[in-house]
C-alpha positions in Angstrom: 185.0 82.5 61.2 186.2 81.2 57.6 185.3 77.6 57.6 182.6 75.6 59.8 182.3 72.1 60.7 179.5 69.8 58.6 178.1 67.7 61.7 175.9 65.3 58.6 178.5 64.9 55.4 180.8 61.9 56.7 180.3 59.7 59.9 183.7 58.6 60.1 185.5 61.2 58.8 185.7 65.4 59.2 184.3 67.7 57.1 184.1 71.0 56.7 183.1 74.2 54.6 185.5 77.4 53.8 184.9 80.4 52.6 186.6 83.8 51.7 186.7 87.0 48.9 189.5 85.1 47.2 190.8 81.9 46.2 193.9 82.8 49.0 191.9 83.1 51.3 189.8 79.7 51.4 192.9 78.0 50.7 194.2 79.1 54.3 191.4 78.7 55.8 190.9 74.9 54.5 194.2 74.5 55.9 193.2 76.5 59.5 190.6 74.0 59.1 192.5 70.9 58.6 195.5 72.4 61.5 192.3 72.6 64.3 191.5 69.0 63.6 195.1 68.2 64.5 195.8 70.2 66.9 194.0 72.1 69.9 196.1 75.2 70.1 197.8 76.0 66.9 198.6 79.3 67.9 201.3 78.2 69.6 203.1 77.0 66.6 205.8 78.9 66.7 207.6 80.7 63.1 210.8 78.7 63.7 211.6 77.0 60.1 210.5 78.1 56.7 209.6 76.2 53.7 208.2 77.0 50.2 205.6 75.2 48.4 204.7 75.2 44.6 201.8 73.3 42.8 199.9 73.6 39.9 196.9 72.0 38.3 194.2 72.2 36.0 191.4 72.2 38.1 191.4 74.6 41.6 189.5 71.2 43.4 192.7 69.3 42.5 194.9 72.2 43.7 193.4 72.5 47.1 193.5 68.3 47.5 197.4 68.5 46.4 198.2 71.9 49.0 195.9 70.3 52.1 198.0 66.7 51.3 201.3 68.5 51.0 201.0 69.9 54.5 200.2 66.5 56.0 202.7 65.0 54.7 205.2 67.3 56.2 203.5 66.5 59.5 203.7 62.9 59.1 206.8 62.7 57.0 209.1 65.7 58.6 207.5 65.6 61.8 206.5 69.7 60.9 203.3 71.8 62.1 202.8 74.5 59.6 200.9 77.5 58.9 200.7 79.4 55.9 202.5 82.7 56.3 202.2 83.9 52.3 199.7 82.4 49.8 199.3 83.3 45.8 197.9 81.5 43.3 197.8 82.5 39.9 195.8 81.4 36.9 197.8 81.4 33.7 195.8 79.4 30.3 194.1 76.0 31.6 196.4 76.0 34.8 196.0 76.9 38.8 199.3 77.9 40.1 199.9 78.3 43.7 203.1 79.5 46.0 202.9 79.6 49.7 205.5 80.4 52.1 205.0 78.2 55.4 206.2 78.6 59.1 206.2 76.2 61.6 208.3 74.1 63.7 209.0 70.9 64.9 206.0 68.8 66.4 206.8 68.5 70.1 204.0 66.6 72.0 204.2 68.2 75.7 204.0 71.4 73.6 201.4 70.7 70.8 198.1 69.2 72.0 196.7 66.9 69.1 193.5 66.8 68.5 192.8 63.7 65.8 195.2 63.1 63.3 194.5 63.7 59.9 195.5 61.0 57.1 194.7 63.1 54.3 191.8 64.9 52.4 190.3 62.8 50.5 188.4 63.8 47.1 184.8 62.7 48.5 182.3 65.9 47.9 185.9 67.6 47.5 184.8 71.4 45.7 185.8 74.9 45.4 183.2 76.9 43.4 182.7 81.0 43.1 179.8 82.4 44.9 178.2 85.7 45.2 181.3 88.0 46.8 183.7 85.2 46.7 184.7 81.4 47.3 183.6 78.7 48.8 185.4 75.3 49.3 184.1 71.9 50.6 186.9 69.5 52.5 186.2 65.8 53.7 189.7 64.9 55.9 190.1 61.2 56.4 190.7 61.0 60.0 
């Protein structure tokens, strides 16, 4: 599995660890992360709208809290469940640039079980560093 749950990091809140051989892939799996908190079964979100997201920053922490943010607010603002269907990010000079390409559809409750929602992530013991073979982020969501 790409990310695990931190039982002794935040009482109130959820937190979790990611990892993966590239920056894509800890990006998706924070958000895989962040989608299980919400809700139970996420494979059956089905591919029925697209959208395209674009960011950029000068520090891959701040990158991850912008993209994990973004896709809550398009639950809580559109009303979407999204997963991430394409993911790049580039690194051009002093800046982190990412593009994704997410699928989802409309949240329907009889369909989509929720698990908690999530507010936000918030930028307490927020991190993505390089390890040995890859990446490795830390995530607390504010539940």
């Amino acid at each position: 599995m790409p990310y695990s749950y931190i039982d002794d990091i935040a009482i109130a809140d959820v937190a979790f660890k990611a990892e993966g051989t590239s920056l894509e892939e800890v990006f998706r799996a924070s958000w895989e992360a962040t989608l299980n908190v919400l809700v139970t079964q996420p494979e059956k979100i089905a591919p029925r709208e697209t959208k395209t997201l674009s960011l950029q920053s000068t520090r891959l922490d701040m990158l991850l809290f912008n993209f994990l943010n973004e896709l809550v607010y398009f639950k809580d603002a559109q009303q979407l469940l999204l997963r991430v269907d394409q993911l790049s990010i580039q690194i051009s000079g002093e800046y982190f640039s990412l593009h994704a390409v997410l699928k989802g559809e409309t949240l329907e409750r009889l369909r989509h079980f929720f698990g908690t929602d999530v507010k936000a992530a918030t930028l307490h013991l927020l991190e993505v560093k390089e390890m040995r073979g890859g990446w490795e982020a830390t995530v607390v969501l504010d539940v």
